[in-house]
N, C-alpha and C positions, 0 to 999 in steps of 0.2 A: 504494500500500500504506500501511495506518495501522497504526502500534505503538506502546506505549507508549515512550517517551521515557529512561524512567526506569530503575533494577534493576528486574525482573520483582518484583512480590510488594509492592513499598516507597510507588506512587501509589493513591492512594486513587478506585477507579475506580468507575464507575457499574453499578448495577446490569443486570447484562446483558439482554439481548433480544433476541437473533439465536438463534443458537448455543452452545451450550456444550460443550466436550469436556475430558475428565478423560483427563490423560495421565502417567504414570508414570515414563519410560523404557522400558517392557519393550516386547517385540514384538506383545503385544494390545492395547498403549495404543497404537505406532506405527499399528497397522493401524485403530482409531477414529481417530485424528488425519489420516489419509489421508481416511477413508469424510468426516468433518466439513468437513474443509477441501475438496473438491470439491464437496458438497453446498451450502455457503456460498459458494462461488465462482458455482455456477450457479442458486443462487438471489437471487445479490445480496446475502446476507445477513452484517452481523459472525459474525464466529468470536471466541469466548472461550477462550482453552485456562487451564484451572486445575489444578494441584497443589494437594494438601495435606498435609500431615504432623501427625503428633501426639507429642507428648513423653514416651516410656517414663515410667512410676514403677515403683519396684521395690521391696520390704521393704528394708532394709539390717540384716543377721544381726551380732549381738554383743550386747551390754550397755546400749550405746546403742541402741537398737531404735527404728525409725522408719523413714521412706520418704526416697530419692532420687533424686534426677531426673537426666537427661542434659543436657548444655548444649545449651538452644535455638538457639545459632546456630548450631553444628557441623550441627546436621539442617538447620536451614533454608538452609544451605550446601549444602547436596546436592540438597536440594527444589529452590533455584535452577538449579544445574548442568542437574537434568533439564529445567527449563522454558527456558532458553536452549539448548538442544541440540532442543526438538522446537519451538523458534519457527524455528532454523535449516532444519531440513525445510520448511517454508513459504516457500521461495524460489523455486521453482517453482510459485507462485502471485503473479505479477506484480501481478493487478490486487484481490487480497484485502484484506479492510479486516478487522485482528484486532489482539486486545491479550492480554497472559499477566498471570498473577497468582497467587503463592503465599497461601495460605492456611492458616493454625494452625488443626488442628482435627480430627473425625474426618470421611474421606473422605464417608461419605455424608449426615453431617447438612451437610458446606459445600455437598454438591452439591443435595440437595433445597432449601435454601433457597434458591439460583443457581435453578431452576426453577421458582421462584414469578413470574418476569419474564420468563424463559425463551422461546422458542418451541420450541427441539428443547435435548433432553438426548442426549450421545453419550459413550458407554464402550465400554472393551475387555470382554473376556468373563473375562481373569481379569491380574492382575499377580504374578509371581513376582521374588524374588532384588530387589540393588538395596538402596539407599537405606533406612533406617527408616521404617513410615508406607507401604509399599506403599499406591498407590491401587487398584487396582480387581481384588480378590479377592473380599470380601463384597458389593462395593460391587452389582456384578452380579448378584446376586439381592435384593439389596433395595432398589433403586431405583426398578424399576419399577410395582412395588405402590403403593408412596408419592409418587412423583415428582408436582409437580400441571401439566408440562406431557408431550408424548410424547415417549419416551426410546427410543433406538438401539441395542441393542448391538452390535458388530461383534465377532465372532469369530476367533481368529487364521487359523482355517483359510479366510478373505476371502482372506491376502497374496494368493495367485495373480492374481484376479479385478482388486486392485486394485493389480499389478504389484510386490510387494514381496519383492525380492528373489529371485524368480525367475524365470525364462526364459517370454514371454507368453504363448507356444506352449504353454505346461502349463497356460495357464489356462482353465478349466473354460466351457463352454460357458454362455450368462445369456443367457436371455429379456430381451427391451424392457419387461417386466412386472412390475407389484404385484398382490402376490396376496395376498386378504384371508380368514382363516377367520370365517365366523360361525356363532350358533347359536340365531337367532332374540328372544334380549332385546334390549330396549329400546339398552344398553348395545353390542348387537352393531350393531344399527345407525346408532350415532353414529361408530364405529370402522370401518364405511363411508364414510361420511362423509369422514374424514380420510386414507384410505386414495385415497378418489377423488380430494382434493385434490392431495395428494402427487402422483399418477399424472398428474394436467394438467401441475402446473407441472415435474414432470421431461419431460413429453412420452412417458411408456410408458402402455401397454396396461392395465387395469385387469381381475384375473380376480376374483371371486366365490365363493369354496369353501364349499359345505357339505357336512363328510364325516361319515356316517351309520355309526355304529357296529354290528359285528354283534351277533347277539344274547348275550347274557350269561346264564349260571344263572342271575341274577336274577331271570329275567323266566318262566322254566320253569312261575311257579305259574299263570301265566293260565289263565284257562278253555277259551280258544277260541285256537288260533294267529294271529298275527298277518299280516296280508292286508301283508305286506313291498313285494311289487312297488305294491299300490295305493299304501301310503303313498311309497315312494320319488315314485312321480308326482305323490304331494300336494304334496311339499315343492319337485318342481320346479316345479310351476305357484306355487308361492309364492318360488321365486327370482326364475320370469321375471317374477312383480309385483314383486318389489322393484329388480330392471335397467330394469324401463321408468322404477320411482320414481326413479334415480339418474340416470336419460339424463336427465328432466326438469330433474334439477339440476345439468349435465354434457355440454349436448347434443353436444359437441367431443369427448366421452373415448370410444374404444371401451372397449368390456363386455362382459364375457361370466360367465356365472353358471353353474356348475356342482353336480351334485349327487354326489358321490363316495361309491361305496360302500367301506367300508373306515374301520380307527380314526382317528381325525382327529390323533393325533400323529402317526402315523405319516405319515400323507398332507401331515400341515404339515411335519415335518422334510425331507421330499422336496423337498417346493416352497421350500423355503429354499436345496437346491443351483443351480437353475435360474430364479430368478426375483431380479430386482434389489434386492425388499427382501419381507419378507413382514409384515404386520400385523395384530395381535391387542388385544384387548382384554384390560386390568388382570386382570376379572374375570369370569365371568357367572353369571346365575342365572335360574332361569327358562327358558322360551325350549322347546327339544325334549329331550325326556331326554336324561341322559347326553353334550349336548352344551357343558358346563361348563368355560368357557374359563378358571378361574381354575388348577386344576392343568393343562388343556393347556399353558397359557401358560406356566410355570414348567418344564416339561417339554420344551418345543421351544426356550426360552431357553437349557437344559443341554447340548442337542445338533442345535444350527442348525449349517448350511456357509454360510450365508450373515447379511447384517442382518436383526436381526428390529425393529420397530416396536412398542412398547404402546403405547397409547392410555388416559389415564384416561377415567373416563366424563365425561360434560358433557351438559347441557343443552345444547340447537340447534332453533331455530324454524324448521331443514326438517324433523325429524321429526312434526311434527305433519300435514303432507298424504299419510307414508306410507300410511293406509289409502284413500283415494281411489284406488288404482291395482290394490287388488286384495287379496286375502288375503294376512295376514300370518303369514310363518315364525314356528311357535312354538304354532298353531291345528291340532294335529294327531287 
């Protein structure tokens, strides 16, 4: 095991690259710091756990009129307490190589810049009570729009799954599987990509979702009704071209590619109860109507049972032999 040596927050550490997990004290920061630190245990990888805090200012009312502040060490006294209390949860990780680190500042501009070196970014889903400077309230919906590596949230309603604090026998039944929603952009298929990686080096099953929305008043003014069953079979001949494109690059990963009828939150907050991790895209545009992963994703992030995954977009020089394998989702 490697720790820093020092006070938590006081050596001046290197910019991270492994992992990173923002932890608070509260029970949705415990339950990220669970999901981070097994995740960096069986990937080999450091674990970062960072705190942050920020220093109240407040008007000061009388004659004298101006602003005052809190004493910075009273908070950054507390900010320590919580990061020596979730370094000690990491005892039970013999062979982890992690260091902690307090940070002055506001929670999500420390942590998006810690992801600029990053490979995973990992949060709770919300932080209450506690210490000044809660971390991860707002942090959780605006991280992963802006984060520029993929970021984790873990939800409190994991403890079960990942034994905390209750009886295992309550814990909810999980597929060996990642399950990736796409919606035919450019963008959905890079966040396949990282979805398949994940799913090798965890050693689970890789599923493929495209959930097909019903129809909506909007679409009432067409001319001619919409031939539903032909195009559902459009879109599956363009999943199973994009599973042979991914075996290509994957030949070890089972796959499987689904076309689901039904609204795709709905279908993705399902698959967040029973699947190990579920993974979406920042954003989407483009691609098949109405299949617009930027408000899904904001949406399934609100009300996951399980981790969900974003993915920013990126360049990748496998996406360029996608059309070779067949018609691409998004050509309907």
């Amino acid at each position: 095991m490697s720790e820093s040596k020092e006070t938590p927050g006081t050596e001046q550490l290197a910019a991270p690259t492994g992992i990173v997990v923002g932890v608070d004290g509260s029970d949705h920061g415990n339950c990220a710091l669970v999901w981070a630190a097994r995740e960096a245990q069986s990937r080999k990888l450091p674990l970062h756990l960072v705190t942050a805090y920020s220093v109240p200012i407040f008007a000061a009312s009388g004659l004298d009129g101006g602003f005052a502040t809190i004493d910075d060490s009273v908070i950054r006294q507390g900010a320590e307490v919580v990061l020596e209390q979730a370094v000690g949860r990491l005892s039970e990780y013999p062979d982890l190589d992690f260091d902690a680190r307090v940070e002055a500042g506001d929670a999500s501009g420390v942590l998006l810049e810690l992801s600029e070196t990053a490979e995973l970014l990992v949060f709770g889903s919300r932080g209450r009570g506690g210490f000044v400077g809660r971390l991860l309230g707002s942090v959780s919906s605006g991280l992963p729009g802006h984060a520029k590596c993929p970021t984790v949230m873990v939800p409190l309603s994991c403890a079960p799954r990942l034994g905390e604090g209750t009886n295992p026998a309550d814990a909810p039944l999980v597929e060996s599987l990642v399950t990736v929603g796409v919606d035919g952009s450019e963008r959905a298929r890079y966040t396949v990509l990282r979805a398949a990686e994940h799913a090798e080096q965890a050693g689970l099953a890789l599923r493929v979702v495209c959930a097909v929305p019903p129809y909506s008043g909007a679409m009432t003014w067409l001319p001619a009704p919409l031939d539903r069953q032909g195009m559902l079979e459009e879109i599956t001949e363009q999943m199973q071209a994009g599973a042979a494109w991914l075996r290509s690059h994957f030949p070890k990963l089972k796959i499987a590619a689904d076309v689901v009828d039904g609204p795709p939150i709905e279908i993705l907050i399902e698959a967040t109860k029973h699947s190990e991790l579920v993974v979406l895209g920042s954003r989407g545009h483009g691609g098949f109507a109405g299949m617009i992963l930027g408000s899904t994703t904001d949406a399934v992030l609100h009300h996951a049972k399980g981790p969900v995954m974003v993915v920013p977009e990126r360049d990748d020089p496998r996406l360029a032999d996608r059309a070779n394998f067949g018609p691409l989702l998004g050509e309907v």
